[in-house]
C-alpha positions as CSV (number, residue, x, y, z in Angstrom):
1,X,0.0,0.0,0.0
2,X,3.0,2.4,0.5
3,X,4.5,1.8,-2.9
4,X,0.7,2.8,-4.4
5,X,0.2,5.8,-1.9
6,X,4.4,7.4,-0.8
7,X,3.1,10.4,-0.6
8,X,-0.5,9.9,1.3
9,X,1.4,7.3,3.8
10,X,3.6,9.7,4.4
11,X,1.4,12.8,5.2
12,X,-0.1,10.7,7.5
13,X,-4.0,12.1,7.6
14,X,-18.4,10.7,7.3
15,X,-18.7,14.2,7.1
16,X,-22.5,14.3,5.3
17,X,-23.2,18.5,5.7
18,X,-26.3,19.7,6.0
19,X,-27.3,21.9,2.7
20,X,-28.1,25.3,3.0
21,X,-30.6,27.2,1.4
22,X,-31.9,30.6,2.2
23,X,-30.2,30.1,5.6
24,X,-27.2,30.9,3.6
25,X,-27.7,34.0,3.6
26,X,-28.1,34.7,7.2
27,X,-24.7,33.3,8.3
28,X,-22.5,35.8,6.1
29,X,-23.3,38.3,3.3
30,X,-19.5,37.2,2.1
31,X,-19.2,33.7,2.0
32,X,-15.6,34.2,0.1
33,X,-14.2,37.3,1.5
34,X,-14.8,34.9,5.0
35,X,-12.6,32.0,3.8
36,X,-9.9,34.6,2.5
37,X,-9.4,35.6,5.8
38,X,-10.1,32.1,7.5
39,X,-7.0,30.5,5.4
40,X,-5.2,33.3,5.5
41,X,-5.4,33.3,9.1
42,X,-4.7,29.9,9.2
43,X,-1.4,29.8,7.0
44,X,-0.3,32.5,9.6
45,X,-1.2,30.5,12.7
46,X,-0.2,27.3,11.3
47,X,3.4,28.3,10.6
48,X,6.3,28.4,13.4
49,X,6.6,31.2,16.0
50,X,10.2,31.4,16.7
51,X,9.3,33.0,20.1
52,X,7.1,29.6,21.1
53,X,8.1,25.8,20.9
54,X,5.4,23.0,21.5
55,X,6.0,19.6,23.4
56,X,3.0,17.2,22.9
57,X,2.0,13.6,21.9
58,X,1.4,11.7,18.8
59,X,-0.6,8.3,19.0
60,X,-0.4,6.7,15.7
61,X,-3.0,3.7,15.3
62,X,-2.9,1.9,11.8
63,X,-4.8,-1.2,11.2
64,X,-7.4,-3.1,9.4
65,X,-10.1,-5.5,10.0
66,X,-7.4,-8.6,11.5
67,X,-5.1,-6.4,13.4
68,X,-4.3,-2.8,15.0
69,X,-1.0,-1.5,16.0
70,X,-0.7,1.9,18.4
71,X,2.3,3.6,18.1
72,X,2.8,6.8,21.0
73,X,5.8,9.3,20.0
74,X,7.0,12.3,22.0
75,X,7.6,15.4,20.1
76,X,9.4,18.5,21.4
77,X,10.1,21.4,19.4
78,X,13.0,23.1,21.4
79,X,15.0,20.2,20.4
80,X,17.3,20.2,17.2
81,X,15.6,18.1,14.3
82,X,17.5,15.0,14.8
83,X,16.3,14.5,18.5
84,X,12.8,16.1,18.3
85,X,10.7,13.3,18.1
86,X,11.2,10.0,20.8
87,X,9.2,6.8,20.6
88,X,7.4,6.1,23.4
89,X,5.6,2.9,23.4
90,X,4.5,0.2,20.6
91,X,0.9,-1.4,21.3
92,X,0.9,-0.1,24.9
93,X,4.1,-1.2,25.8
94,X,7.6,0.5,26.5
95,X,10.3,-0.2,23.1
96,X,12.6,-2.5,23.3
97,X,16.6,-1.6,21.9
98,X,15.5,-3.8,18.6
99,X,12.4,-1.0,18.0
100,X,14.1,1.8,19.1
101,X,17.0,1.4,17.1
102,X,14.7,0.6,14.0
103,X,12.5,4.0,14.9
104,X,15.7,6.1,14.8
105,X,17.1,4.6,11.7
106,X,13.4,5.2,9.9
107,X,13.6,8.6,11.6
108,X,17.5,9.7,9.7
109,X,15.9,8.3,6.6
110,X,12.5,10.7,7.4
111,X,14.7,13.9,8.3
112,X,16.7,13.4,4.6
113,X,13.3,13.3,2.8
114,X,11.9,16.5,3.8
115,X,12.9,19.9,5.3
116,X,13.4,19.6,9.0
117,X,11.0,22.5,9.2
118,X,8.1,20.2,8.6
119,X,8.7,18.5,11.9
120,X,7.2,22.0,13.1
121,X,4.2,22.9,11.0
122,X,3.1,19.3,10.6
123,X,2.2,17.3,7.8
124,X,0.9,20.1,5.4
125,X,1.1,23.5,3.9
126,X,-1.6,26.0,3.4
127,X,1.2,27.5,1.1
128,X,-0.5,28.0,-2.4
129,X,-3.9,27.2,-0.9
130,X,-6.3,28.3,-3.9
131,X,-9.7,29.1,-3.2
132,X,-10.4,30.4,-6.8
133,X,-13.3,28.2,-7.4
134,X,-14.3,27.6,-3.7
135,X,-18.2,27.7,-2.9
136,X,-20.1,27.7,0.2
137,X,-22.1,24.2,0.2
138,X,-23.8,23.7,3.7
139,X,-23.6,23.7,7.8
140,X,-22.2,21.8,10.7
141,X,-23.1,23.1,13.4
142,X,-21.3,26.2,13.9
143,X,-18.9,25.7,11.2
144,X,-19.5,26.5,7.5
145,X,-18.3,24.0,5.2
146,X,-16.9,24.8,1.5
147,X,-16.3,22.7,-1.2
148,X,-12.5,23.6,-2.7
149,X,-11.6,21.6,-5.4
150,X,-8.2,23.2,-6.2
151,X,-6.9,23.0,-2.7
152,X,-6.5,19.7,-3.2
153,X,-3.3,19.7,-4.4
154,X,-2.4,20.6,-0.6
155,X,-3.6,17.6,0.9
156,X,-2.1,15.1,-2.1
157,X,1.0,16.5,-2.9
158,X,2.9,17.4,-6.4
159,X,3.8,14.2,-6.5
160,X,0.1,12.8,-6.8
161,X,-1.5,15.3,-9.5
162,X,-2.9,13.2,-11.5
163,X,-5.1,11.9,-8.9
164,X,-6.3,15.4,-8.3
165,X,-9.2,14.5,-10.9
166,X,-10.8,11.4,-8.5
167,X,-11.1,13.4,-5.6
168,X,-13.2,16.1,-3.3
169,X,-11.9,18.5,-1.0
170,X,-13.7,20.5,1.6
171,X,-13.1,22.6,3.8
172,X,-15.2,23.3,7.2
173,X,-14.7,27.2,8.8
174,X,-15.1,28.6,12.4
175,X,-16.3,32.3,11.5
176,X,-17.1,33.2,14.8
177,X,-13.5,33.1,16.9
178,X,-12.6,35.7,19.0
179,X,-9.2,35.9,17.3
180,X,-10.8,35.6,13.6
181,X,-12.2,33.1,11.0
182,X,-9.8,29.9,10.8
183,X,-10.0,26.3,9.2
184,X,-11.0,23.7,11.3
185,X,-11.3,20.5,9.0
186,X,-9.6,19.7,5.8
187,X,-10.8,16.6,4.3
188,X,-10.3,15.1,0.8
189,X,-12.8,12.0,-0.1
190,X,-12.4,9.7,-3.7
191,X,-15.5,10.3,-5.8
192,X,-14.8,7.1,-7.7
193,X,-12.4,4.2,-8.5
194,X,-8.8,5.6,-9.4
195,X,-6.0,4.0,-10.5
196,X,-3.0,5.4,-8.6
197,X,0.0,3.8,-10.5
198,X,0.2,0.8,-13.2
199,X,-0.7,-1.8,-10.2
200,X,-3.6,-1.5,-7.9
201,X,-6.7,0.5,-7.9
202,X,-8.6,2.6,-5.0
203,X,-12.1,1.7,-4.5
204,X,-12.3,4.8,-2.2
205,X,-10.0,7.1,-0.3
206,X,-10.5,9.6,2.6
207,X,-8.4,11.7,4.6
208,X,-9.6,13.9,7.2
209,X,-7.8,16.6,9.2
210,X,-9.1,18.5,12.2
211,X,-7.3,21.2,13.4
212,X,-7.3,23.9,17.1
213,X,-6.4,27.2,17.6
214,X,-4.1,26.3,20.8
215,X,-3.6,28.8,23.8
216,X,0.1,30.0,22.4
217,X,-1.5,31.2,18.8
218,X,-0.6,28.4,17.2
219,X,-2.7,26.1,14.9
220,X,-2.1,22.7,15.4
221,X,-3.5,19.2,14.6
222,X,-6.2,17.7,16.7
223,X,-6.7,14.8,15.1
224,X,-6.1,13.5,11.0
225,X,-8.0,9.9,9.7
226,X,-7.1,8.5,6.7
227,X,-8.9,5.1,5.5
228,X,-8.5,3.1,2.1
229,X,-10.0,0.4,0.3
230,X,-8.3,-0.7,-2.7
231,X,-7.4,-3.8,-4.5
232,X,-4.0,-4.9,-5.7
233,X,-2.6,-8.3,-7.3
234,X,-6.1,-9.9,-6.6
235,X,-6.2,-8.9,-3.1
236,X,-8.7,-6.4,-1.7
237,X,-6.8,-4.6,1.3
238,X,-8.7,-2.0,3.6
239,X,-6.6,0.1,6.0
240,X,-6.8,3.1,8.3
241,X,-4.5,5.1,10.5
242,X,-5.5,7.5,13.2
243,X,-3.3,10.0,14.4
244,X,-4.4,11.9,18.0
245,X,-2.1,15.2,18.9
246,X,-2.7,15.5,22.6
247,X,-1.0,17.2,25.7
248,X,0.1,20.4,23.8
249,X,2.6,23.0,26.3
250,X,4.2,26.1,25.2
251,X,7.6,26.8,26.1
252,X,9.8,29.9,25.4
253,X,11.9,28.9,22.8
254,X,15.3,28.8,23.1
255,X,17.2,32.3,22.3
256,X,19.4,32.1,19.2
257,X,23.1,32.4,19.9
């Protein structure tokens, strides 16, 4: 499943809205001008304040319908990139030497993939976020949720253009913060049968990422799902990973020499 989704495995990350009619027009007169200022808010918030560096957890839980494995790591942003992230336990349990030796060695192979800076805004980028052809389609609650179909390319990565076509994005907005209009939920759903690559082919993807405006000013992730269902060299495989950011603290960060 990796070789058919590097990208999507890596990044990791049923919402049914209710449809608005003239309702629509009583929660904003500017639908647009709104999410302008929620993502632009959002790529502000989302990025690194060099005056604040978070510690929190990561529980990692990938499985299918035969087995689960939990994964907890430690991450600590005052720490240089190589020693930022620490696994804590596997299925409950504390790591053995074996594990934790194989977690590092998968971690140095991470760190020369992608700019260390990534380790501190998370799996995505609302850099290039476009919102040309973004439309207000309905209501959760308090939040209003947009369909975005060329913010996509966000969630998917260059890498996995072509697959831009199969999918849906949208987007779910708080408007009502005391700080300002942010993003709360990006979430990316198949809208039929794909073929990633020469082998394999997705019966039906979603990934779905919730994110909080923490106490520091930073936007962070709450939560990100991501399930498949494909089928590959006769064999129908269904998995999902979900990933749980939890016990967020702010520390000063630590003054440049």
């Amino acid at each position: 499943m990796k070789k058919l989704f590097p990208s999507l495995a890596a990044a990791t990350f049923a919402l049914l809205p209710t449809l608005l009619a003239a309702d629509i027009a009583l929660v904003t007169t500017a639908p647009d001008k709104l999410l302008q200022q929620a993502v632009a808010n959002s790529r502000d918030w989302f990025r690194s304040n060099p005056q604040i560096a978070l510690e929190y957890l990561q529980t990692i839980e990938i499985g299918d319908d035969d087995s689960l494995q939990q994964q907890v790591r430690h991450i600590d942003e005052r720490l240089p990139p190589e020693q930022r992230i620490t696994l804590v336990s596997i299925d409950r349990q504390p790591p053995d030497d074996t594990a934790i030796a194989k977690f590092n060695k998968q971690r140095q192979q991470d760190l020369k993939s992608v700019d260390s800076d990534d380790d501190r805004r998370g799996p995505i980028s609302l850099d290039g976020f476009d919102i040309s052809d973004a439309r207000l389609v309905g209501q959760r609650e308090q939040r209003l949720v947009y369909e975005v179909p060329n913010a996509v390319h966000v969630m998917i990565g260059a890498n996995n253009a072509g697959m831009a076509e199969h999918l849906r994005m949208k987007v779910e907005v708080d408007p009502d913060h005391i700080k300002g209009p942010y993003l709360t939920r990006l979430a990316v759903e198949s809208i039929e049968p794909f073929k990633p690559g020469l082998l394999g082919k997705v019966e039906h993807f979603r990934m779905q990422m919730d994110l909080t405006l923490h106490d520091s000013g930073r936007l962070v992730m709450d939560r990100m799902d991501v399930d498949v269902r494909a089928s590959a060299m006769f064999r129908n495989i269904e998995t999902r990973r979900r990933v749980r950011f939890s016990d967020y603290q702010a520390h000063p960060a630590a003054p440049a020499d």
